[in-house]
N, C-alpha and C positions, 0 to 999 in steps of 0.2 A: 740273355744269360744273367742271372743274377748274380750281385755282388758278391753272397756267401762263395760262391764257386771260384769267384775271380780269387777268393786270399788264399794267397800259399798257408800250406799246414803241411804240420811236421808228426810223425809216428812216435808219438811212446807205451807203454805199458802199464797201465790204471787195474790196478786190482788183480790183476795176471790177463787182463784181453788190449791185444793189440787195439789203439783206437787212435784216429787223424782226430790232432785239436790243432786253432788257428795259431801258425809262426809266431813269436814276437810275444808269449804271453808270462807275464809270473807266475809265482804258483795261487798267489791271492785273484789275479785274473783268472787263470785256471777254476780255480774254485766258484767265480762270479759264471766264468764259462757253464759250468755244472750248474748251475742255479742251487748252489751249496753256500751258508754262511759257517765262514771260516772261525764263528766262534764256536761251532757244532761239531768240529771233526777235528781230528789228527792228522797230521802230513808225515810220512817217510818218504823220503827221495833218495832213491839209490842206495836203499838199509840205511840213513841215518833220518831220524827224527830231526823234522827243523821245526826252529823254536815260533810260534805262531809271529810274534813280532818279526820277525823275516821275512813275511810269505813276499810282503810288495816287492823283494828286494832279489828273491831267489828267480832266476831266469828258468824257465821246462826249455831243455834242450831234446834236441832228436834222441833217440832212444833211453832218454829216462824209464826208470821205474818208479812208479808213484802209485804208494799205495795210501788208502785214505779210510781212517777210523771214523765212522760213525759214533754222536753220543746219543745214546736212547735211553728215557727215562721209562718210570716204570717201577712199581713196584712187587 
């Protein structure tokens, strides 16, 4: 059995689809989870925007809502 399978993971809601991400993460891990850097995107958790200096600090509980802005450039 691999390790991935052995860690508990908790259910929230990313974007509006139900997805299992591993127990125990921030939302800065969270994002490292994604292979997202957190100087690229937006965080809302639970309708309020946190301030990127948070992210190490804000815990993703079970049923959060987390939704996440993309920056795309482009002219």
């Amino acid at each position: 059995m691999s390790r991935e399978a052995d860690q508990e993971t908790i259910t929230i809601r990313l974007n509006g689809d139900e997805r299992q991400v591993p127990a125990g993460l921030t939302l800065r891990g969270l994002l490292a989870h994604l292979d997202l850097h957190e100087r690229l995107v937006v965080v809302e958790r639970n309708k309020e925007i946190v301030r990127r200096g948070d992210y190490g600090e804000v815990a993703v509980r079970p049923g959060d809502i987390i939704e996440l802005v993309h920056f795309v450039g482009g002219g």
